[in-house]
N, C-alpha and C positions, 0 to 999 in steps of 0.2 A: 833494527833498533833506531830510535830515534833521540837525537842529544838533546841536553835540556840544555834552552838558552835563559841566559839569566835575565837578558833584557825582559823576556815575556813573562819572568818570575818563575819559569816550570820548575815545577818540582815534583816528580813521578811520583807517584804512589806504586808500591812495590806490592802490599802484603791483598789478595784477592777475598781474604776474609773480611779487611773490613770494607774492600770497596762492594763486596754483597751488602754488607749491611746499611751502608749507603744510600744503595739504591733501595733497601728494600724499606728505607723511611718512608720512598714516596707512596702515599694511600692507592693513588689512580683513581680517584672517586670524583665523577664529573668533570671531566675532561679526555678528552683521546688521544692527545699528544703530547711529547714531551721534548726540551730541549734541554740536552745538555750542553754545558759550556767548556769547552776546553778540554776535550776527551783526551787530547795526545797520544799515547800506544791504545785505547781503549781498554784502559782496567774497569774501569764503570761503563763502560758502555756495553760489555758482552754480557753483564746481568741487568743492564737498563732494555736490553733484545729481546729477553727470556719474559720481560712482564708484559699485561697485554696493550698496552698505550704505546701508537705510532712514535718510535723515536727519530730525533732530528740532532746532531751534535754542528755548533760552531766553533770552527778552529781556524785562527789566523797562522797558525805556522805551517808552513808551507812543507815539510819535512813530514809534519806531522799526519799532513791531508792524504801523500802519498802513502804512509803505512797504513792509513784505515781505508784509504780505497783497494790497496791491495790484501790486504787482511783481512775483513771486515766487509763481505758481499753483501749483505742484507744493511748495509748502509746504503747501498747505489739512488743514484738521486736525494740523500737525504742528510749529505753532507753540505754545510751551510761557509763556504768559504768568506772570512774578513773578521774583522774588531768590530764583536757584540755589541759595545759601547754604540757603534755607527747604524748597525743594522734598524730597520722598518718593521718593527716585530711586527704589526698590525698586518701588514702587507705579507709579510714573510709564513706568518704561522694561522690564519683567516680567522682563527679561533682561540677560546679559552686555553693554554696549555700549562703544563707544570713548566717549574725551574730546577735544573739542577747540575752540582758539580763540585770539584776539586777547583777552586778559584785560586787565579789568580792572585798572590796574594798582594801586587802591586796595582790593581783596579778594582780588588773586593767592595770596598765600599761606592765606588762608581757605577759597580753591576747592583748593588743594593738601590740606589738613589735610581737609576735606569726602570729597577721594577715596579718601586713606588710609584712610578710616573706611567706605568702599565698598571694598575693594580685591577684592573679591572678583564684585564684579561690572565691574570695569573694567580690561580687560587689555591696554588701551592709551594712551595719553595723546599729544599734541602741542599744544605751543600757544608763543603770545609773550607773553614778560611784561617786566618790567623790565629790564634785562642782568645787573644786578647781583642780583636774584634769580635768572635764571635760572643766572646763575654760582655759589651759593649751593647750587642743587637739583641741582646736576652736581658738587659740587667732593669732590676726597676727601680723606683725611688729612691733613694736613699745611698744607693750605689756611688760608689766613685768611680764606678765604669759610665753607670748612668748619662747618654748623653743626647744629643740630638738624634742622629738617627734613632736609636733607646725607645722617644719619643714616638717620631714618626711612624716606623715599623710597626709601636701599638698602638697606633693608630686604626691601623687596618686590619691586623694581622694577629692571631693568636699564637706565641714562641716559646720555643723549646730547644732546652739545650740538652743532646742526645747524649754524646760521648767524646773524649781527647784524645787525638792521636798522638803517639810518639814523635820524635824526629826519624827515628832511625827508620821508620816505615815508609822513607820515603829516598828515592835517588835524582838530583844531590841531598841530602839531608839540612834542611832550612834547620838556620839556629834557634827556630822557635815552637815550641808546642803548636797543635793544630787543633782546633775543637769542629766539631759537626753540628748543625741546628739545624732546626724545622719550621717553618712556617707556617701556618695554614688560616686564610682570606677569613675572617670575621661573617660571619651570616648578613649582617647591616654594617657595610664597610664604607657607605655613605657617610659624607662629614656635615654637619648642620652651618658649617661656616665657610667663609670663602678659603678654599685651599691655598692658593697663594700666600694671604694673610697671618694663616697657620704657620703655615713654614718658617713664612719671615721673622714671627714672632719668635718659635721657637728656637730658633737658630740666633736672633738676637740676642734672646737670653742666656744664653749658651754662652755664647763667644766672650761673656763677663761670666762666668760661672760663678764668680770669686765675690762678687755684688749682690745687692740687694737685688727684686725684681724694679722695686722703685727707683733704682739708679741705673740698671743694667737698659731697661725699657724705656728712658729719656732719649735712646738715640731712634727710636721711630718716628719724634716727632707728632706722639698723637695725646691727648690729654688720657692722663690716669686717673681720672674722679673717679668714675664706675666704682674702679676697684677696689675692694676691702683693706684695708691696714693693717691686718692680718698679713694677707697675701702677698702685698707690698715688700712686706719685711722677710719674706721669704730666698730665698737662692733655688736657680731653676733646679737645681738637681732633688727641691724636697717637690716636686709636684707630677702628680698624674697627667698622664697626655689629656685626660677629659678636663683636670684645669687648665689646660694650654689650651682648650675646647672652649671652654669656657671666657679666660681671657680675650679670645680671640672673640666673641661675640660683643662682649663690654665695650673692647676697642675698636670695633666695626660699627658700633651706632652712630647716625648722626647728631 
């Protein structure tokens, strides 16, 4: 057995029905491999084995590496030792592969912001995270979850939110619900604008949530003519990521 340390946020997942189900989000369709994140005893990883996509799990805890090398033969070489965050995915995986996992729930949205910045080699995603983040990375307009990653994610990414897990499903049992979501990479995940730009924007308007976009968008520093007065008078959380598409080309003109 291996103890869950709080600094890494582990929190085991205990019940095998739903770590099947888990796994069995991922499609496997165009792609060959898959990384899981954060396997610890392998409850997801003995039914991520069973499907036909080469698995690869990364685990920084060093406790945890010893039980799945000695438990878990058909892991040998394909255990990925260090902090995900660090790793050279390009380098590490040569190809398109899935995501997925029981996250961490203290770097969940830093392994989201990590994929984004891959999105081109990751044309699938599933995993648990917080509830309220995974309700955050699912929600759309109008939401008060609604927010920047929100955004971002549909950007590229068609989301779904699958199902919530209990607390008690898991050893130690987090004080918070858990929910599960899905991913999957857009056909035309191309952005028509400079990506940088996007982000910046979106994230600026965010950070004022509570503002106009005419007030919140002053701190870029770029002239707002372009845009409508309508739009102006809007708050980022009433707008589609293709209007943050949008804006983002008005305030990209010379």
């Amino acid at each position: 057995m291996v103890k869950a340390k709080k600094h890494l946020g582990q929190h085991f997942l205990r019940n095998e029905g739903i770590a099947r189900d888990i796994a069995e989000g991922l499609s496997h369709l165009g792609y060959k491999k898959v990384l899981e994140i954060g396997p610890g005893m392998g409850v997801l990883s003995r039914f991520l084995l069973e499907a036909p996509s080469e698995l690869f799990v990364a685990e920084i805890d060093g406790e945890s590496i010893v039980y799945l090398e000695e438990n878990f033969k058909a892991l040998d070489k394909h255990i990925i030792p260090g902090d995900f965050l660090r790793l050279d995915l390009a380098k590490l995986m040569g190809e398109p592969f899935a995501l997925i996992g029981n996250y961490p729930y203290n770097i969940s949205s830093q392994i989201i912001f990590k994929m984004l910045d891959h999105v081109e080699l990751i044309p699938e995603m599933v995993g648990m995270f917080q509830k309220e983040v995974a309700d955050r990375l699912t929600a759309e307009p109008g939401s008060k979850t609604y927010g920047i990653l929100s955004v971002l994610a549909a950007a590229f990414y068609e989301r779904e939110y699958l199902f919530t897990v209990a607390a008690h499903e898991f050893s130690p049992p987090p004080k918070v619900l858990s929910g599960v979501i899905r991913f999957k990479r857009k056909v035309d995940f191309s952005l028509t604008v400079d990506r940088s730009l996007f982000t910046r924007i979106v994230k600026t308007a965010f950070n004022q949530r509570r503002k106009t976009l005419r007030n919140a968008l002053k701190a870029l520093n770029l002239p707002l003519d372009g845009i409508s007065a309508d739009t102006l008078q809007k708050r980022a959380e009433q707008l589609h990521y293709s209007e943050f598409v949008e804006l983002t080309e008005i305030l990209s003109r010379p």
